[in-house]
N, C-alpha and C positions, 0 to 999 in steps of 0.2 A: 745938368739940371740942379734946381736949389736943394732937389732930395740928397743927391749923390755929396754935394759940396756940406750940408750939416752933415751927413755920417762919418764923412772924411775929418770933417772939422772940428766936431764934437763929440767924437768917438761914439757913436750911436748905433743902437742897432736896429732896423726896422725889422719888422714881421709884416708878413703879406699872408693874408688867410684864402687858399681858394674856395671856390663854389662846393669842391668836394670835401673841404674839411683839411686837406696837405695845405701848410707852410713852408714856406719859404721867407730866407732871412736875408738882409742884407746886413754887411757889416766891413769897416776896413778892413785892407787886405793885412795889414800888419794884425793888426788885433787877431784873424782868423790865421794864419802861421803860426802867432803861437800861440793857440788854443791845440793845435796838431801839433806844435812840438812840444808841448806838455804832455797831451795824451801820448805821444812817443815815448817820450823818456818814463812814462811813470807806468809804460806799459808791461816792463820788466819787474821782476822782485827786488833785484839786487840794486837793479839802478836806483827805483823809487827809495829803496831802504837809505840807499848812499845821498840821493839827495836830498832828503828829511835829514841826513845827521846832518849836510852842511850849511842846510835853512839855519837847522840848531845853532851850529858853530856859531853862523852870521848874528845869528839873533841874540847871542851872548857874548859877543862881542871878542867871539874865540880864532878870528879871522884875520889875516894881514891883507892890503890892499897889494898886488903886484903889477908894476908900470908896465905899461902896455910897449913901450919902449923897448924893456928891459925880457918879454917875451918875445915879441918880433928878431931880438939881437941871440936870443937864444934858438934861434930857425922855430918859435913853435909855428905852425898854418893853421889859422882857423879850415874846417871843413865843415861845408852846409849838408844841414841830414836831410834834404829833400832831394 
């Protein structure tokens, strides 16, 4: 349907209000992953603390970019937290 295809398309979120007052939302499935893996990681002290400094780092420009390449040849594996 044309609903499903703009939220998909234009990253949108619908709200649906029922009769009793509960909502329900619709939203990409990409967008709604990581809203959960946000709330995941920044559920902890430590991690949220660690990933504020490296926002930091990024946002000062205190970061090097690493080749994706150049991880994969180093055995890293990405691993999904769901």
């Amino acid at each position: 349907p044309m609903l499903f295809r703009s939220i998909l398309d234009q990253q949108e979120r619908f709200e649906v209000q029922c009769k009793n007052g509960e909502t329900v939302v619709m939203m990409d499935g990409r967008d709604y992953r990581g809203i959960i893996e946000t709330l995941y990681l920044s559920s902890n002290k430590a991690n949220a603390e660690w990933l504020q400094e490296g926002i930091r780092q990024y946002r000062s420009g205190e970061v090097k970019q690493i080749d994706e390449i150049y991880l994969l040849a180093s055995g890293f594996r990405q691993q999904a937290i769901f």
